[in-house]
C-alpha positions in Angstrom: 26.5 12.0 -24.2 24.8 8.8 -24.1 26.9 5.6 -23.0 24.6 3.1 -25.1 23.6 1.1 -22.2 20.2 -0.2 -24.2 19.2 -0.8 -28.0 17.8 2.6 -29.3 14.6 3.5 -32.0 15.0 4.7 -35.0 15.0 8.2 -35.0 11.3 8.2 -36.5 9.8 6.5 -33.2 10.2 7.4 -29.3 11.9 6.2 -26.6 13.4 7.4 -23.4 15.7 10.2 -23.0 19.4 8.6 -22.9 21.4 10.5 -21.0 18.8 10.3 -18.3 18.6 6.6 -18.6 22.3 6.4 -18.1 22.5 9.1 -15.1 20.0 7.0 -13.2 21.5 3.5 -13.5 24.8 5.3 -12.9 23.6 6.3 -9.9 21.6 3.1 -9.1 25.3 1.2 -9.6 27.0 3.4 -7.5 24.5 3.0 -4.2 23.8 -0.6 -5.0 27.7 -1.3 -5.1 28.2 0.9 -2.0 29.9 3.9 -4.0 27.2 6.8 -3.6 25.6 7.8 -0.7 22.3 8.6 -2.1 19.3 6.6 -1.0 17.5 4.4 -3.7 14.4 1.8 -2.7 12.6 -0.4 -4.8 10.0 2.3 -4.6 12.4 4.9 -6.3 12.9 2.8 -9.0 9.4 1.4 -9.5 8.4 5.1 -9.8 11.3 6.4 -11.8 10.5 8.0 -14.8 12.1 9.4 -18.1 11.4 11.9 -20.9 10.3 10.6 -24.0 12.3 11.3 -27.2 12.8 10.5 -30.7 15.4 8.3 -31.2 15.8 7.3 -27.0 16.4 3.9 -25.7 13.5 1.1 -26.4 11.1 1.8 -23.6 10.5 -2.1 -23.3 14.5 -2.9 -22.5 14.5 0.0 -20.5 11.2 -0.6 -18.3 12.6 -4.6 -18.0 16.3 -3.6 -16.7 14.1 -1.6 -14.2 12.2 -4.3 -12.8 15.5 -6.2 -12.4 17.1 -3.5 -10.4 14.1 -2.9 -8.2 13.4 -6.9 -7.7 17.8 -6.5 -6.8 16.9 -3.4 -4.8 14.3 -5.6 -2.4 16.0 -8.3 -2.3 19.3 -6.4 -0.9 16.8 -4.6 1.6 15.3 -8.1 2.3 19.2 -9.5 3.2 19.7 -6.6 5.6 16.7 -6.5 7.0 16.5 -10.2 8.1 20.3 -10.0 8.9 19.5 -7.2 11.5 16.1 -8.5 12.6 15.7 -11.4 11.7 13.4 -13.7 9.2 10.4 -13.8 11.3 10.4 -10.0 11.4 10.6 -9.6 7.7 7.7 -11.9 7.2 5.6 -10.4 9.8 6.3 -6.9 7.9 5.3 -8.9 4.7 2.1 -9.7 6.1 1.1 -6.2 7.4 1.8 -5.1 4.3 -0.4 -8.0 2.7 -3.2 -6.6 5.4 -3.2 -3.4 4.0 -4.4 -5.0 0.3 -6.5 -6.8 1.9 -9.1 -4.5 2.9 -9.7 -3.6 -0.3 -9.8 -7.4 -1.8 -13.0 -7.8 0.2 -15.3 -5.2 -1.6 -17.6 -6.4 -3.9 -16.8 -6.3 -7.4 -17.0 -3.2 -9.1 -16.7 -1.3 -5.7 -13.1 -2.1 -4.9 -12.1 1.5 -5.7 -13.5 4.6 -6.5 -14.8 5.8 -9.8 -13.1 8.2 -12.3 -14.5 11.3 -12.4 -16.5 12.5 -14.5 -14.9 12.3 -18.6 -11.5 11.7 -17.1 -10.4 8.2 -18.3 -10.3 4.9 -15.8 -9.7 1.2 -15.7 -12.4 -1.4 -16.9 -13.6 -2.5 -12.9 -13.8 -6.0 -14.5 -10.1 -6.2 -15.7 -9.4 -4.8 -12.2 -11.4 -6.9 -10.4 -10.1 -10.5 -11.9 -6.4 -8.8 -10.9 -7.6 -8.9 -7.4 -9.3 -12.2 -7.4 -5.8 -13.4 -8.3 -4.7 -11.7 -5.6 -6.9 -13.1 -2.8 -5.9 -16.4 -4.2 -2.7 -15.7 -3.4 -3.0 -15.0 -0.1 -5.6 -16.8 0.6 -4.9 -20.5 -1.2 -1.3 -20.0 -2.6 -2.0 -19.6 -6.0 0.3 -18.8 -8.4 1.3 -15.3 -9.0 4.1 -13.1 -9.4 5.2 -9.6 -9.1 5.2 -9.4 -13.4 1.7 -10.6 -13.1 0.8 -7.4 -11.4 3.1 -5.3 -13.2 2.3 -6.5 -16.6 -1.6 -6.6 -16.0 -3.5 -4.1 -18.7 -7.0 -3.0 -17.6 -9.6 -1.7 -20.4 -10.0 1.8 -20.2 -13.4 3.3 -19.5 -14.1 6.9 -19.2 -15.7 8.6 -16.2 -18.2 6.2 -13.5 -17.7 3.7 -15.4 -14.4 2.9 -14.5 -12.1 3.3 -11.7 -9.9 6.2 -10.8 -6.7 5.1 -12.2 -4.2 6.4 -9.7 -5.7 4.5 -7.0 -5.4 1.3 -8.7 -1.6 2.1 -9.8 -0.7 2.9 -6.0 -2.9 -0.4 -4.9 -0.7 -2.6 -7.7 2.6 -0.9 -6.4 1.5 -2.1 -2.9 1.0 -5.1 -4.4 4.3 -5.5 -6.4 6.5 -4.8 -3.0 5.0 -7.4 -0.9 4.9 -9.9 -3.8 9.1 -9.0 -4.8 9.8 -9.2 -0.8 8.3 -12.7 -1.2 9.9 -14.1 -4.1 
């Protein structure tokens, strides 16, 4: 039985499955506050997902209580980290990990990732492509951007060589979100 831990939809429109909701931030509590042994990572929760049912918790509060917990999941790996290692350490992994975008930030536009196949549905290369110019002015002049910014980007779709494969792009912005939360 569901605890009501978000606002639900009416039971004409869909939303996530409850009692799944509530099992995994259940969980989540209990190994963030030390109670579970279970291991959870940003990266489990980032990629955490839920059934969709009528009359399930709003997807929107859901999906934004998620990005808390993984942005409280980094920052708790960030404290122990630098506790054990130290701060220098931590940044140096924050820059490896900034390398590994980087390669791909380079490419010329419209060649930054491969192309859906053929009549499979992709991202517009342009939408992708400004995403990454953001990026590389990150890194490379200290603009300002943010883990939402990633997260929260919407690409056009395009079907087949005209767009990029999407799954690509998704793992390249979840790269993108982890070094960007270990940041902030």
């Amino acid at each position: 039985m569901s605890k009501g831990m978000f606002r639900t939809v009416s039971r004409l429109r869909s939303g996530y499955a409850t009692d799944e909701v509530d099992e995994f931030f259940d969980l989540a509590r209990r190994v963030y506050e030390g109670q579970a042994a279970d291991p959870l990572t940003g990266r489990d929760v980032r990629s955490m997902a839920f059934d969709i049912v009528r009359g399930g918790y709003s997807t929107g509060a859901v999906d934004a209580a998620l990005d808390r917990l993984e942005a409280a999941f980094i920052a708790r790996s960030r404290q122990e980290f630098v506790a054990t290692r130290g701060q220098q350490a931590w940044m140096e992994q924050l820059a490896d990990g900034a390398r590994t975008l980087y390669g791909r930030l380079t490419r010329p536009d419209g060649q930054r990732f491969a192309p859906a196949h053929r009549g499979r549905p992709g991202y517009d290369p342009a939408d992708v492509d400004a995403l990454c110019k953001r990026l590389v002015g990150y890194f490379d002049s200290g603009e300002p951007l943010t883990a939402n910014d990633v997260r929260s980007a919407t690409f056009r779709r395009r079907t087949g060589v005209k767009g990029y494969a999407e799954e690509p792009v998704d793992a390249f912005c979840d790269r993108a979100v982890e070094v960007l939360l270990g940041v902030e």
